[in-house]
VEXTI-940929 format. One record per residue (C-alpha): residue number from 1; residue in one letter; chain; x, y negated, z. Coordinates in steps of 0.05 Angstrom, whole numbers. Layout:
BEGIN
    k  r  c       u       v       w
  NUM  A  A       X       Y       Z
...
This chain:
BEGIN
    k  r  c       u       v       w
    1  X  A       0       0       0
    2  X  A      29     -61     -18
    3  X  A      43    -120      30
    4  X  A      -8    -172      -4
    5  X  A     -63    -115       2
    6  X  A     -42     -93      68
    7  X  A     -50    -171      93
    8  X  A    -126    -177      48
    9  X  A    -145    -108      89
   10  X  A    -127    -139     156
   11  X  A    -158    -208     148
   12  X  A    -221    -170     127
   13  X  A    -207    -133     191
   14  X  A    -196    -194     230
   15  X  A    -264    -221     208
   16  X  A    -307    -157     217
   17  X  A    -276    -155     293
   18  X  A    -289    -235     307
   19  X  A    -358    -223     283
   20  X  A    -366    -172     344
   21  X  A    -400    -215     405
   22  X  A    -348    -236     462
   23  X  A    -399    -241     510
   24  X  A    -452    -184     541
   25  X  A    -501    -244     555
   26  X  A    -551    -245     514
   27  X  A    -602    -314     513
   28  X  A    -681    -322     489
   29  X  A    -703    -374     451
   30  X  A    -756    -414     496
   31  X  A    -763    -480     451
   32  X  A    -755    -504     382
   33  X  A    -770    -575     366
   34  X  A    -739    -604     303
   35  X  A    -679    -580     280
   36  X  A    -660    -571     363
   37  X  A    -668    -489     387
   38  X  A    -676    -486     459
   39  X  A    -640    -428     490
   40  X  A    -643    -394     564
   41  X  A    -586    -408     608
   42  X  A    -522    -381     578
   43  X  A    -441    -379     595
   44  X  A    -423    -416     536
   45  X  A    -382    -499     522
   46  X  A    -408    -548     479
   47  X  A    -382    -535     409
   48  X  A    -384    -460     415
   49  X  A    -418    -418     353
   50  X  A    -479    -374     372
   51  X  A    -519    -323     327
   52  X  A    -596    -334     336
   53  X  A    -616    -259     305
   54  X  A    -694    -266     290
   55  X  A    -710    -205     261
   56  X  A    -645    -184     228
   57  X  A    -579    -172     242
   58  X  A    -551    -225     196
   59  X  A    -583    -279     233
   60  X  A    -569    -357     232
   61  X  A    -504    -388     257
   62  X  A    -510    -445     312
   63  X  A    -466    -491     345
   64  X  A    -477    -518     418
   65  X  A    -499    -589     428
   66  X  A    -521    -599     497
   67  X  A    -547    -570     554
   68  X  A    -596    -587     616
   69  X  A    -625    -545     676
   70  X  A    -672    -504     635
   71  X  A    -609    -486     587
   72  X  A    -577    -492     527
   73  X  A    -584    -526     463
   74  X  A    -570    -516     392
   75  X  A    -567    -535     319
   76  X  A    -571    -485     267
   77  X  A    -513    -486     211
   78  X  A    -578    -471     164
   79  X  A    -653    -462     154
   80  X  A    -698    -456     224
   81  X  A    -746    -418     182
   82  X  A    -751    -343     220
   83  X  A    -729    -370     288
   84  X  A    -786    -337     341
   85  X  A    -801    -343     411
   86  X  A    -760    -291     454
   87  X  A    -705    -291     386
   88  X  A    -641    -262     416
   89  X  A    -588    -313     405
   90  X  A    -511    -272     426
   91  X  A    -452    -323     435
   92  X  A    -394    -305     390
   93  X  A    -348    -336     442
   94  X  A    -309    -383     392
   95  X  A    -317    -449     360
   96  X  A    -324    -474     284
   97  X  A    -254    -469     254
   98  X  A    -217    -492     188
   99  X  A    -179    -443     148
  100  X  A    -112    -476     120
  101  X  A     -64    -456      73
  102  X  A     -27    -468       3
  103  X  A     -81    -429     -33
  104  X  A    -122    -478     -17
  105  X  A    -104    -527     -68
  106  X  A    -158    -529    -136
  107  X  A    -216    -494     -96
  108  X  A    -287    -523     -76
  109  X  A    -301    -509      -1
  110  X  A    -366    -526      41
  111  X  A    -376    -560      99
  112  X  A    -358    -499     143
  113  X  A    -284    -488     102
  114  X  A    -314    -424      60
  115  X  A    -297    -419     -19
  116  X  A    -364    -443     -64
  117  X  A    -324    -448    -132
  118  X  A    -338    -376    -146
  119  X  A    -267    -365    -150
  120  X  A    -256    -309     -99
  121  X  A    -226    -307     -28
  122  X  A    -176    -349       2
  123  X  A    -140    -292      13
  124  X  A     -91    -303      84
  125  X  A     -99    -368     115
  126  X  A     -83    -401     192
  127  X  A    -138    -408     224
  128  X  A    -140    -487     252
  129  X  A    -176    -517     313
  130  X  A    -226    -578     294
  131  X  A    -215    -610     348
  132  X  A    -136    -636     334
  133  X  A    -117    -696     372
  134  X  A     -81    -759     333
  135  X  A     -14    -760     335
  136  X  A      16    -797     396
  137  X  A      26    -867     376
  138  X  A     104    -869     392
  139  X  A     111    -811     351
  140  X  A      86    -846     290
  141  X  A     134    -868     233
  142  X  A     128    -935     222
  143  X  A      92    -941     146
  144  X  A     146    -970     100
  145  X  A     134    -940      32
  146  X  A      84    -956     -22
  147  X  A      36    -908     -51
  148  X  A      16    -915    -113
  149  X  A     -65    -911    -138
  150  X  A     -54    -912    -210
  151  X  A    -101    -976    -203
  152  X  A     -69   -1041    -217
  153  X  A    -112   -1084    -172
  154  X  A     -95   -1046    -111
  155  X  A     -28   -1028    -137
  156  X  A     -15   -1099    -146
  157  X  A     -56   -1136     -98
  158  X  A     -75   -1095     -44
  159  X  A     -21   -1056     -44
  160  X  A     -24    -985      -4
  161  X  A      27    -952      44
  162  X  A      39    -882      58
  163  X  A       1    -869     118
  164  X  A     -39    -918     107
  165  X  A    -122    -913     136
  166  X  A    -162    -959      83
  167  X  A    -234    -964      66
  168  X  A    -276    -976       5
  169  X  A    -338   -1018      30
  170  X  A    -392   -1011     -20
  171  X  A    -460   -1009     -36
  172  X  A    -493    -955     -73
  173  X  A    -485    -956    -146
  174  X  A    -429    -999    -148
  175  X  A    -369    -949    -172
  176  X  A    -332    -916    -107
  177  X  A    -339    -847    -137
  178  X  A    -303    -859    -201
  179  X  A    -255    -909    -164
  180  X  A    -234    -844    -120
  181  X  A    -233    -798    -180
  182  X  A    -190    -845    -215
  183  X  A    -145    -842    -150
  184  X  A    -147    -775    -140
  185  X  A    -110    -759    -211
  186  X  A     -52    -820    -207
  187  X  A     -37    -827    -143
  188  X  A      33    -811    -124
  189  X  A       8    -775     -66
  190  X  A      25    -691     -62
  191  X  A     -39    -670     -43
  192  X  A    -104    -691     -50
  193  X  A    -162    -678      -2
  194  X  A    -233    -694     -20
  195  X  A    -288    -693      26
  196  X  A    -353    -704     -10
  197  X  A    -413    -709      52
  198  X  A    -480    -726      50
  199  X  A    -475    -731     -34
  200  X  A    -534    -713     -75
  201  X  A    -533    -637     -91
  202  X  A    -530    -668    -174
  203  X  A    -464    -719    -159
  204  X  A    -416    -658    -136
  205  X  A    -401    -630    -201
  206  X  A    -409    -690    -229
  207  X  A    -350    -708    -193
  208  X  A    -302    -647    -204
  209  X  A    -316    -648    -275
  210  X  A    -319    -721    -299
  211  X  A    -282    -766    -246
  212  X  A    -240    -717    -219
  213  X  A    -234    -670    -281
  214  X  A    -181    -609    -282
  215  X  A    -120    -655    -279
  216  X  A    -145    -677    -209
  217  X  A    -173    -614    -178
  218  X  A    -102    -574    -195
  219  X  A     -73    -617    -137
  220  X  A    -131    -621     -97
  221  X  A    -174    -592     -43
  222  X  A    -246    -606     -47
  223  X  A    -295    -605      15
  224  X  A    -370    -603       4
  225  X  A    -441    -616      39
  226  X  A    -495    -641      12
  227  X  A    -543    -683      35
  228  X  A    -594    -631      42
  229  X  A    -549    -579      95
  230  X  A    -553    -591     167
  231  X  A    -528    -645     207
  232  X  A    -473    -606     231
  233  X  A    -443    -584     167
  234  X  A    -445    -647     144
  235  X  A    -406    -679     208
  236  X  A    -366    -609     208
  237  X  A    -336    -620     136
  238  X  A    -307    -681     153
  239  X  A    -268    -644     215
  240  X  A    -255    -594     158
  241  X  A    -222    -632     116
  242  X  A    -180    -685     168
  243  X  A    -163    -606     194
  244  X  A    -134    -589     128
  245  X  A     -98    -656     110
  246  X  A     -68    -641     177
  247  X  A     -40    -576     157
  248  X  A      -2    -607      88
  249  X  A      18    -656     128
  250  X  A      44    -612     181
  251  X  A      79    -582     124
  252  X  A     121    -648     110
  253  X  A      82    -676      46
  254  X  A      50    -739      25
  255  X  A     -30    -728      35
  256  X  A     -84    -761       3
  257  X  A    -155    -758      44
  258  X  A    -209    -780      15
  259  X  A    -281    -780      42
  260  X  A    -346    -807      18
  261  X  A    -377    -832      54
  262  X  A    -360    -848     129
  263  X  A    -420    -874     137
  264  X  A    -465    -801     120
  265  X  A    -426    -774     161
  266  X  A    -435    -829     224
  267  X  A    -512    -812     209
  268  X  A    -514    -739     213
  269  X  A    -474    -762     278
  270  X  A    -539    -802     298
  271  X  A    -588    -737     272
  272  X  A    -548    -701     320
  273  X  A    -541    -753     385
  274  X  A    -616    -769     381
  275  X  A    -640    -701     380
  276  X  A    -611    -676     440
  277  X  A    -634    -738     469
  278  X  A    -585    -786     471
  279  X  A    -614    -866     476
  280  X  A    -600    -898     412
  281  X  A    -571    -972     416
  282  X  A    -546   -1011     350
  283  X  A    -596    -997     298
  284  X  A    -606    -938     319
  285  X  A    -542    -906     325
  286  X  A    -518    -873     393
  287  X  A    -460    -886     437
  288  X  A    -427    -822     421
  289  X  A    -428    -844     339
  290  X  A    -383    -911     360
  291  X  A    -339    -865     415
  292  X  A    -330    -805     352
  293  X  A    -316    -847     289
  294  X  A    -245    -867     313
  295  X  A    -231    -808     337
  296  X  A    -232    -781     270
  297  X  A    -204    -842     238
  298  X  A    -134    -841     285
  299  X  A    -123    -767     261
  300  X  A     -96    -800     200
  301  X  A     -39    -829     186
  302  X  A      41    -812     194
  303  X  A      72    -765     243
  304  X  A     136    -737     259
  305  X  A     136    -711     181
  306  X  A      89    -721     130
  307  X  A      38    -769     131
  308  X  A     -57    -773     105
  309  X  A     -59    -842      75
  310  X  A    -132    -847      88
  311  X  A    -186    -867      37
  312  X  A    -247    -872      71
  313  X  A    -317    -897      24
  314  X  A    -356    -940      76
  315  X  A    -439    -950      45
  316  X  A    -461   -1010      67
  317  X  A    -535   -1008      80
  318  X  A    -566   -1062      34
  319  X  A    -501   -1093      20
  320  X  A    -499   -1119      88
  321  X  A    -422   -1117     103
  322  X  A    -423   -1126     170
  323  X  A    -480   -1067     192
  324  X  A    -455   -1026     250
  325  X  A    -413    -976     215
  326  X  A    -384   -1022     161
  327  X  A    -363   -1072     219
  328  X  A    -333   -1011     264
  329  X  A    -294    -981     215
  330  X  A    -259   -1043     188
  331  X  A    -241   -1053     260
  332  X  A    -200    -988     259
  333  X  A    -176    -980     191
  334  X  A    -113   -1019     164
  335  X  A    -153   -1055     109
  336  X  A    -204   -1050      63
  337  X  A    -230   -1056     -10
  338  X  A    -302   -1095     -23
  339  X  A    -333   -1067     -82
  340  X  A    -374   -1127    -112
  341  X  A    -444   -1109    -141
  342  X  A    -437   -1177    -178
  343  X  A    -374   -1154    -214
  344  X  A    -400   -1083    -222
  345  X  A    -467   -1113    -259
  346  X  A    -428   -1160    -305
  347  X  A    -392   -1089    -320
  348  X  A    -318   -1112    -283
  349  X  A    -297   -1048    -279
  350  X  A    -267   -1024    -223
  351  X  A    -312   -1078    -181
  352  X  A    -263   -1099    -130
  353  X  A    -273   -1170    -102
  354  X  A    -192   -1180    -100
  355  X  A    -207   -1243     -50
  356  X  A    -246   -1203       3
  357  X  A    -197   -1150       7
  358  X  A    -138   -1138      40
  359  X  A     -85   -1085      57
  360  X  A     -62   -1096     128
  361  X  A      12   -1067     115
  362  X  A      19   -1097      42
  363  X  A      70   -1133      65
  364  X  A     117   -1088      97
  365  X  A     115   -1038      36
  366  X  A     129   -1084     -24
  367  X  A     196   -1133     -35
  368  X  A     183   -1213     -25
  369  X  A     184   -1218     -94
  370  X  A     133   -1175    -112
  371  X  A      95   -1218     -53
  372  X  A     104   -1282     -91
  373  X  A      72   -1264    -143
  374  X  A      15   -1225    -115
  375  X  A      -1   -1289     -75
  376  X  A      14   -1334    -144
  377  X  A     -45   -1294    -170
  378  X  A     -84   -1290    -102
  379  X  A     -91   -1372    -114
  380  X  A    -110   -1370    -184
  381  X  A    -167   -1329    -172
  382  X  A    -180   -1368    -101
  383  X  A    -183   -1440    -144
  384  X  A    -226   -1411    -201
  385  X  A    -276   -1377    -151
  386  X  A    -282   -1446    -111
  387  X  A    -293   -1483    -170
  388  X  A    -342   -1426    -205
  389  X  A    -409   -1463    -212
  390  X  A    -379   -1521    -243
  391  X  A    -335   -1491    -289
  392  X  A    -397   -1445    -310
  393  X  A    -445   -1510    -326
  394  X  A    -376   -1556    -356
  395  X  A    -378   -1597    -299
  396  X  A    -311   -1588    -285
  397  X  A    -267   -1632    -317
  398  X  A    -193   -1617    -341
  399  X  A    -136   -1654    -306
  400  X  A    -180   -1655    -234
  401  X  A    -132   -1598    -202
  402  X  A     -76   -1579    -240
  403  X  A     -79   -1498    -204
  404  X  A    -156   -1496    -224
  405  X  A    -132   -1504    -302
  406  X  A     -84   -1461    -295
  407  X  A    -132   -1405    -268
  408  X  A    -174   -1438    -325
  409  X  A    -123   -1419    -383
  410  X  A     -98   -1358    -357
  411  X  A    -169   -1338    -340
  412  X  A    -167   -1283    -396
  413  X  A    -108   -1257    -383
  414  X  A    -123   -1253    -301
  415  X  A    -192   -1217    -325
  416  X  A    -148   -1160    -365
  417  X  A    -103   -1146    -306
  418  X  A    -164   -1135    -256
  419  X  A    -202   -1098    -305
  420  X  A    -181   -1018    -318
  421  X  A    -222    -963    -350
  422  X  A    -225    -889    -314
  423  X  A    -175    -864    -360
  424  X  A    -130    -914    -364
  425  X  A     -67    -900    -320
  426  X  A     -18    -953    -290
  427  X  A      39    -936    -240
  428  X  A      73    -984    -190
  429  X  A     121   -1014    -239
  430  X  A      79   -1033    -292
  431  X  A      32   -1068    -243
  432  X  A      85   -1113    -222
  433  X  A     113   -1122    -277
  434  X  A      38   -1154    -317
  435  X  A      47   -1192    -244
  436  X  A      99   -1221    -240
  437  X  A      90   -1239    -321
  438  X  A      22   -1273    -301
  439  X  A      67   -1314    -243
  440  X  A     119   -1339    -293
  441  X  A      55   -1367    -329
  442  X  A      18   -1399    -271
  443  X  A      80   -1436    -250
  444  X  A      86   -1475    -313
  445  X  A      31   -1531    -307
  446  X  A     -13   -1541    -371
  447  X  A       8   -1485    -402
  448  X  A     -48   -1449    -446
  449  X  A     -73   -1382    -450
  450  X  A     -25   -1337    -500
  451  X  A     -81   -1277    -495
């Protein structure tokens, strides 16, 4: 028997024996109101897996969420259909887990870590805990490298560091998901891992085929739960796949996480919170939503080797920027990227509103020229914005401010720089370099557009 089959036998062994109940105690099922199962008292943590068996021995998976004198309470991983009076419900005596390895890399996982792509088992894996602490701050390298996007107006203008947390605030509709596709197949990053939560069921292959295509997914790891799975799938994939950016960092390499959308995943969060009872507070969202979000946000980020440069999409409810989660997260995170529905309706693609964004370590990962001229074209675009209305009715007349007719004459050529189809790829260099072309050009007053 050879060693690779010898390994496939005893994983398959592995898993038939964990499936075997830790525990004698059995519970009942006593209540079941919403997606909450009510369970007699039991010996079992919060965040431990049970098996509710109805009438089968299959049964459905569920994970503890609380507890209170008359016992314990779960959420199902699936369906409550079946789930009786009396059910037995056996505790497996573990918690959810992520399984981790090289062979991860091109597959489509769900929420729970298990293959969807049709592509077989995982074959041997390491089994990791979800519940990983950050890395101790001390411990941290400091973030002194670029990463490149492949998209010139965050290459150039908010530009990324390895290591770095960053989010894409966005209403729906606006672009984020081609944005991260386009991402996900330049970026200088080793790895890619993609956390797609809450989506509709129709967007998923959408996005493996078309944004990310097969040049992406061959150096990326794809996590998936719809909109329609449980609460806690959905806020379990995005432990899942901060659990396996972990692991290729771990490994030494340069991670890209992306997840779409925090905010799906703050609201399963509040499913979860208020149906175990929990008061809610800002519209409607729980304490324990505010205490968990950073706590998955600081798992990102460097470490002794390696480092996640996190991407996280934030959906703004109503294209209110400053709702609860939108306003939390850009507290924690080391930047962020507006996504403009103005822009994206007068078809500027990508949408990014350059002036409303910023990169918190921009800075400290690109050289002072390269500055210069990022802020040379920061002030053109500042100037023409101010001056928008009037230059849009010919109010504005030439000679009033010299830097508004600059912006003015090099308005076309600003435009082209901003502007980027999905296929189109740019690297580091070539963004600075248009730059710091479009800088020569502002500095020389009066000078008209050569576009």
């Amino acid at each position: 028997m050879s060693e690779r089959i010898l390994t496939t036998w005893l994983d398959d062994a592995l898993a038939h024996v964990e499936a075997v109940p830790r525990f004698t105690a059995c519970g009942r099922v006593t209540r079941v109101i919403g997606q909450v199962v009510e369970v007699s008292p039991l010996p079992v943590g919060v965040g431990d897996v049970c098996r509710i068996a109805p009438d089968d021995h299959h049964g459905i998976l569920a994970q503890v969420v609380g507890f209170h004198e008359r016992g314990i309470m779960l959420m199902p991983l699936d369906e409550t259909v079946g789930i009786h009076p009396g059910a037995v419900v056996i505790p497996l005596g573990r918690t959810l887990y992520a399984n981790a390895s090289d062979r991860l890399v091109g597959r489509v996982l769900d929420g729970l870590g298990r293959p969807i792509d049709g592509k077989g088992p995982l074959g041997p894996t390491r089994r990791c805990s979800l519940s990983a602490n950050p890395p101790d701050p001390l411990e941290r390298a400091r973030i002194s490298e670029p990463l490149g996007t492949g998209v010139r107006a965050i290459d150039g203008l908010v530009t990324l560091g390895k290591g770095q947390r960053i989010g894409i605030m966005a209403g729906s509709g606006v672009g984020k998901s081609v944005l991260m596709g386009m991402v996900a197949r330049h970026t200088t990053a080793d790895v890619n891992v993609i956390a797609l939560l809450g989506e509709r069921g129709r967007e998923v292959r959408e996005f493996i085929e078309r944004d990310l295509g097969p040049e992406g997914l061959r150096r990326s790891v794809v996590v998936v739960a719809t909109s329609d799975q449980a609460a806690v799938v959905r806020a379990t994939g995005a432990l899942v796949a901060t659990t396996i950016a972990e692991y290729f960092r771990d490994t030494g390499r340069d991670v890209m996480l992306m997840m779409d959308s925090v905010t799906r995943v703050a609201m399963a969060w509040r499913e979860i919170g208020l149906a175990v009872g929990e008061p809610p507070t800002t519209k409607g969202y729980p304490p324990s939503v505010f205490a968990a979000l950073p706590r998955l946000l600081e798992r990102a980020g460097t470490a002794k080797q390696g480092s996640i440069t996190g991407l996280y999409a934030v959906l703004v409810e109503g294209d209110d920027f400053n709702e609860p989660i939108a306003d939390a997260a850009r507290s924690i995170l080391d930047g962020h990227i507006v996504l403009s529905r103005r822009l994206a309706n007068a078809k500027h693609f990508p949408a990014i509103d350059i002036l409303e964004s910023v990169s918190r370590v921009r800075d400290q990962v690109i050289s002072s020229r390269h500055l210069d001229a990022a802020n040379d074209f920061l002030k053109l675009e500042a100037a023409h914005h101010s001056h928008e209305d009037l230059i849009a009715v010919g109010a504005y007349k030439a000679g009033a401010d010299p830097l508004v007719d600059r912006a003015i004459a090099l308005r076309s050529q600003t435009r082209a720089f901003l502007q980027q189809t999905a296929s189109d790829h740019s690297d580091l260099d070539e963004a600075f370099a248009r730059l710091h072309q479009l800088s020569s050009l502002a500095a020389v007053p009066n000078r008209g557009d050569s576009a």
